[in-house]
C-alpha positions in Angstrom: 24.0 6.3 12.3 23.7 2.8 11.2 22.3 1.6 8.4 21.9 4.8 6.7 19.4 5.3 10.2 19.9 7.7 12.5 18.8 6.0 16.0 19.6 9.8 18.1 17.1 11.1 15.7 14.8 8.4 16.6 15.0 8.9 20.1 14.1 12.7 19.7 11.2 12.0 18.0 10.2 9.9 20.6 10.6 12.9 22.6 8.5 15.2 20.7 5.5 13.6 20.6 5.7 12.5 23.6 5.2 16.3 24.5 3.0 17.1 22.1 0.6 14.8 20.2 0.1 17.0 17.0 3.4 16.2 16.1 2.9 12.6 15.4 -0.2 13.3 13.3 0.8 12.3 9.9 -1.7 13.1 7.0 -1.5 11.9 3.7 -3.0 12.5 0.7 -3.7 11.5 -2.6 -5.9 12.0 -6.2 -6.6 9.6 -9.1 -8.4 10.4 -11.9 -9.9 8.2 -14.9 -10.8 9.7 -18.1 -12.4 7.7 -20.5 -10.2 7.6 -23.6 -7.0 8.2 -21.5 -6.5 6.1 -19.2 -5.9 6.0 -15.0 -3.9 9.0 -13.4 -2.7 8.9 -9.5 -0.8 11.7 -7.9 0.0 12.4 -4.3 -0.7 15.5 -3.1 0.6 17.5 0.2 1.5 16.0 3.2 0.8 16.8 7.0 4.1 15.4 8.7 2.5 17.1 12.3 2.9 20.3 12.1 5.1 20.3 8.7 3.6 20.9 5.6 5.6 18.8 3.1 4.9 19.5 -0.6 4.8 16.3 -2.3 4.3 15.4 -5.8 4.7 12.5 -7.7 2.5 11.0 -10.2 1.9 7.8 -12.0 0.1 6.4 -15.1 -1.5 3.2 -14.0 -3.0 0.5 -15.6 -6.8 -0.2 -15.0 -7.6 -3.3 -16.1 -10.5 -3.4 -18.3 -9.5 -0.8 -20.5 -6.5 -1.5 -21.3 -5.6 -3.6 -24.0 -6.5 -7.0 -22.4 -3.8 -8.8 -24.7 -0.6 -6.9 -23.5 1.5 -10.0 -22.3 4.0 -6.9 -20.0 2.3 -4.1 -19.5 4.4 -1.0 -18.9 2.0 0.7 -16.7 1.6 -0.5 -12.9 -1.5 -1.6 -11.4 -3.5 -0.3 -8.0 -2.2 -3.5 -6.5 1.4 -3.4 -7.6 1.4 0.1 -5.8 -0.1 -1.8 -2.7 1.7 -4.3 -2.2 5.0 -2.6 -3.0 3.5 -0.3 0.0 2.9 -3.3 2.3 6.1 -4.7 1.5 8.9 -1.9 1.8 7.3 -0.5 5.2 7.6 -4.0 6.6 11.4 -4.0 5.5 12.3 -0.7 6.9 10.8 -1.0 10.2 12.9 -4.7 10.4 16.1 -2.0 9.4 14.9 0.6 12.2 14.8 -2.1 14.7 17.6 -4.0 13.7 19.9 -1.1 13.7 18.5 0.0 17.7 19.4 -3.8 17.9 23.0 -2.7 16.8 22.6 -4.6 13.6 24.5 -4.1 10.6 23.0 -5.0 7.3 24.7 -5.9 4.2 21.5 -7.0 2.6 18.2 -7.2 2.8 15.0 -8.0 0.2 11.7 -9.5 0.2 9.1 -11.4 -2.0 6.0 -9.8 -0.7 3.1 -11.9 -2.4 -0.4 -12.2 -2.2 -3.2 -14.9 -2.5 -6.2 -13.7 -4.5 -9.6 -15.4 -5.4 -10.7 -13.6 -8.3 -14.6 -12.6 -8.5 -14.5 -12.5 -12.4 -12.1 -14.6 -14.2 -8.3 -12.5 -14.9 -9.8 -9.3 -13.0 -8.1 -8.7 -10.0 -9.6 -5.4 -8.6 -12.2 -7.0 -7.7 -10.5 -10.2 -6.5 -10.5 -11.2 -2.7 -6.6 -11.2 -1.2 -7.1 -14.5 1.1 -3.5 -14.1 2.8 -0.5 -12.4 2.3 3.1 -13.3 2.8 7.1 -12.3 2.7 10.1 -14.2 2.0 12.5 -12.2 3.7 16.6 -12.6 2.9 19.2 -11.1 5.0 23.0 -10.6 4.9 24.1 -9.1 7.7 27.0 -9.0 10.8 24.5 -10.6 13.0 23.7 -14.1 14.4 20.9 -15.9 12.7 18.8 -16.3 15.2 19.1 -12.6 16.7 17.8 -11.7 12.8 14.9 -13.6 13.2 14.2 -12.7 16.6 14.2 -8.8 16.0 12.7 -9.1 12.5 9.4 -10.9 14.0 9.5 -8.6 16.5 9.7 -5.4 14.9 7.3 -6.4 12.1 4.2 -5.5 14.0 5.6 -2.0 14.7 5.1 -1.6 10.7 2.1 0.7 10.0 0.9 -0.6 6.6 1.6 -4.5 7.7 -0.7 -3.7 10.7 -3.0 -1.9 8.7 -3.4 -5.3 6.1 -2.9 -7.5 9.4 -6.2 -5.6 11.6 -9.1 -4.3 10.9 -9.0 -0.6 10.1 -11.6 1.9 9.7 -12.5 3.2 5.7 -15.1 5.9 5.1 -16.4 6.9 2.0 -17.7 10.1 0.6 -19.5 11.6 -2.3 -19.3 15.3 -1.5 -20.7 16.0 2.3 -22.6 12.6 1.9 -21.4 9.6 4.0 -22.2 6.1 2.0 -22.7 2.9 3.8 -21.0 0.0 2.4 -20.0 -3.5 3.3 -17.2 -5.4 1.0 -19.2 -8.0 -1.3 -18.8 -11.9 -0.5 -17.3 -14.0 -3.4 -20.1 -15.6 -5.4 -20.4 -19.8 -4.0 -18.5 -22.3 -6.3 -15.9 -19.1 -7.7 -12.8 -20.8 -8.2 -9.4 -20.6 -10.1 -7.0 -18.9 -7.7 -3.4 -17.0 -7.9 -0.4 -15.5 -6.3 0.8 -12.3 -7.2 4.4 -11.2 -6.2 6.5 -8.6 -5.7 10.5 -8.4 -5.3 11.3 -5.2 -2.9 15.1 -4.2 -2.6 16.6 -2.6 0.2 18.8 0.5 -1.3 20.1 2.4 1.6 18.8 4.9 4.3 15.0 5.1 3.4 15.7 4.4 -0.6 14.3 0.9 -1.6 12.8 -0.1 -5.0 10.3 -2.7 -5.3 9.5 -5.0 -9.0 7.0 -7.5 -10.0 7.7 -10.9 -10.8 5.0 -12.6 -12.5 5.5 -12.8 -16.6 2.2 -11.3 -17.3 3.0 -8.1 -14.5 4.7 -4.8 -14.8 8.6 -5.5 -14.2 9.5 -2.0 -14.3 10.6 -0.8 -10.4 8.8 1.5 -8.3 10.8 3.9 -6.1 10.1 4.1 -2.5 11.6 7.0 0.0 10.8 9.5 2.5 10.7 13.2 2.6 13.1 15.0 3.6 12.1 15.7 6.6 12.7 12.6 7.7 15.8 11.5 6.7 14.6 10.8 2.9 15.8 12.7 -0.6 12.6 12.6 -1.9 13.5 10.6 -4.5 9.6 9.1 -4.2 6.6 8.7 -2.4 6.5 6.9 0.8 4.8 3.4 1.5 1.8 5.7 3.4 1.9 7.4 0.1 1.7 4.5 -2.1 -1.3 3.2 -0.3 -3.7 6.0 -0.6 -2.6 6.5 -4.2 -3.4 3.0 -4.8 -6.9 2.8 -2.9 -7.8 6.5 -5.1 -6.9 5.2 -7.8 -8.7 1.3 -7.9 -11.2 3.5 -7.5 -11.8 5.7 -9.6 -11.2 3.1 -12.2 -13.9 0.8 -10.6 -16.6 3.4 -10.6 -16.3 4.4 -14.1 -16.5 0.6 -15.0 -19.7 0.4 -13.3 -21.1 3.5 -15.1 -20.2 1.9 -18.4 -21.2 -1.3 -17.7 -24.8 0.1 -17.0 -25.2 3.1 -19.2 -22.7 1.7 -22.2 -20.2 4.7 -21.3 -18.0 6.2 -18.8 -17.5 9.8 -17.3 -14.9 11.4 -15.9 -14.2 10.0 -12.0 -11.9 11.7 -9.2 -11.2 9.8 -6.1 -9.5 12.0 -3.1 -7.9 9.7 -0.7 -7.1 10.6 2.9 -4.8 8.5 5.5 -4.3 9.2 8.8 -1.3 7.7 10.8 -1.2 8.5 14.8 2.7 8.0 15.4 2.6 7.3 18.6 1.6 3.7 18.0 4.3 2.8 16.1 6.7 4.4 18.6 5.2 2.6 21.6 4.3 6.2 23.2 0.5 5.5 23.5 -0.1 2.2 23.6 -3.8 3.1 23.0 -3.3 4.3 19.6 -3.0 2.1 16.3 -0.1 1.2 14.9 -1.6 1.1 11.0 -4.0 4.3 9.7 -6.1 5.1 12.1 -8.3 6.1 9.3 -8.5 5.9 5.5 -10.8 8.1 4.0 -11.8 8.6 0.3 -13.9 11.1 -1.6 -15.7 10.9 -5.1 -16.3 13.3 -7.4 -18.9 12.1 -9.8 -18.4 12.8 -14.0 -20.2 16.1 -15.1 -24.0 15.3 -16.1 -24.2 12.1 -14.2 -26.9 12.5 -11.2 -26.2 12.5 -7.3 -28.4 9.0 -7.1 -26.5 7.6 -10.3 -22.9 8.2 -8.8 -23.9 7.5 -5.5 -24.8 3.6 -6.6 -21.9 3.5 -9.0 -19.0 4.6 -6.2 -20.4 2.3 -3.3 -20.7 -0.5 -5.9 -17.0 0.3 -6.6 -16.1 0.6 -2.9 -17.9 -2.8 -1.8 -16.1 -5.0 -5.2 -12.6 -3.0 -4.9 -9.8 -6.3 -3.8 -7.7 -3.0 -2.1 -11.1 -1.9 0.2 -11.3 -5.5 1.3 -7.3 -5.8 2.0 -7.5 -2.4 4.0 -10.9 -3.0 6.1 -10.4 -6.4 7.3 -7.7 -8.5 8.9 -5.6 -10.8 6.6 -3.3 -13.9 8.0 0.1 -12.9 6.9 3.1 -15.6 6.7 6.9 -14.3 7.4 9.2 -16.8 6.7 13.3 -15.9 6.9 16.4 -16.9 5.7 20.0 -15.8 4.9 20.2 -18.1 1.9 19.5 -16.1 -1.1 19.0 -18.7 -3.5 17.0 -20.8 -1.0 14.7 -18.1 -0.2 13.9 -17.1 -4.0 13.3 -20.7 -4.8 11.0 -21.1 -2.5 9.1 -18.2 -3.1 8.8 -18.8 -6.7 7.6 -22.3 -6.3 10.1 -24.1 -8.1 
């Protein structure tokens, strides 16, 4: 055990799904619902850990964006995006702690500013913004000689699901009941301009506990917990960065659809989103080289506000899905820049562009 990691346990894992695939089939699931006059809900629902059935259930009020009270300077509510790049950057953290403690490495500390670069398609909405690269600041205090930190930690980085996932293209399909919709992510209009950076502090805790916090004046500073089940060494103290991602995809959304169905009927129904990931294990464990170290698939499912016809939601969802910033960060590959260093104050600095 190092690092609150247990490496034996590792190493049996390895052995399981080596033997049998189904084990390192890993299914997760959430639901977001927005109701007009209430607001944006997300919740996770269970989990397929292979052939464990984990009963998860965590749920968060969100904020959506355009109905929410525009003029809140700190909003109290997180947005899809916080919950995604919180995801992003806490699994890229603990898979640099899983390999650095196979490595023999003893952390003290470690932390991240996990930012993103967004061109916005309409001016201060960034659902529908384009991320154009993403990037972590990572700080480390550890037993270990600087340059074996940095060696390991550029290593291991690819073998992190969801930083793989943002880093290569993955598949995304999109349902409204049995019916498959085509989509392709919109292009920003020619001459958009007036770009930004949103952050995000992540915290190592111990074992699989982090927290992660936003850092921009006008975000939610309020943390979001990160763990694992049980199952896997977590206290289920939270949902898990796989989690975090499909709740934030569900829930961007739902939001976006009912937008659209106010924007072109003057009001907005009632819109579920069920979100699906699939992770194949054996990538990230380097059993089958074949198989994908991100989701293998992410799959989401709409179902449309009572009243509103099939042709109606249809257009309104795969308007939603071809605008949504998260769709576009999940589908296609995006450059991301690691830069290290065991200077707290240096690092933090930096990143905050002072």
């Amino acid at each position: 055990m190092r690092n609150g990691f247990s490496v034996s346990s590792s190493s049996e894992f390895v052995n399981e799904i080596r033997d049998d695939a189904q084990e390192a089939l890993f299914h997760y699931h959430a639901t977001a619902c927005f109701r007009p006059g209430r607001g944006l809900r997300a919740w996770t629902r269970p989990a397929i850990l292979g052939r464990i059935k984990s009963a998860r259930r965590f749920a968060f009020d969100l904020a959506d964006g355009w109905q929410d009270h525009p003029a809140d300077p700190q909003p109290q509510e997180h947005t899809p995006l916080d919950l995604a790049l919180a995801a992003v950057g806490v699994c890229s953290l603990k898979t640099a702690i899983a390999g650095g403690s196979a490595r023999g490495i003893t952390f003290d500390s470690i932390e991240m500013v996990v930012s993103a670069e967004v061109q916005p398609q309409e001016e201060d909405f960034l659902p529908t913004a384009r991320v154009r690269r993403i990037g972590y600041d990572i700080t480390t205090r550890s037993d270990a000689d600087a340059g074996l930190i940095e060696e390991v930690t550029r290593q291991i980085l690819d073998r992190s699901p969801n930083h793989r996932t943002v880093k290569d293209t993955t598949e995304l399909h999109f349902r409204a009941g049995e019916r498959e919709l085509a989509w392709s992510p919109a292009e920003i209009p020619a001459g958009t301009s007036g770009g930004r950076t949103v952050r995000r502090h992540v915290k190592w805790i111990s074992g699989t506990q982090f927290e992660s916090a936003g850092l921009d004046a006008d975000g939610c500073r309020l943390p979001l917990r990160v763990d694992e089940a049980k199952q896997f060494a977590g206290v289920d103290w939270a949902p898990n960065p796989q989690e975090y991602v499909v709740l934030a995809l569900a829930a961007e959304l739902a939001s976006l659809a009912a937008r659209e169905q106010k924007a072109a009927t003057g009001s907005a129904g009632t819109w579920s989103v069920h979100a699906h990931g699939l992770l194949d294990l054996r990538g990230l464990m380097l059993v089958d080289p074949a198989a994908a170290v991100g989701f293998q698939t992410i799959g989401c499912t709409v179902d449309r506000p009572a009243g509103l016809g099939a042709a109606e939601a249809d257009r309104y969802f795969r308007t939603a899905v071809e605008r949504s910033a998260l769709v576009e960060l999940l589908a296609l590959p995006h450059p991301v820049e690691v830069r290290l260093s065991s200077d707290e104050r240096e690092t933090l600095r930096a990143a905050a562009g002072r």
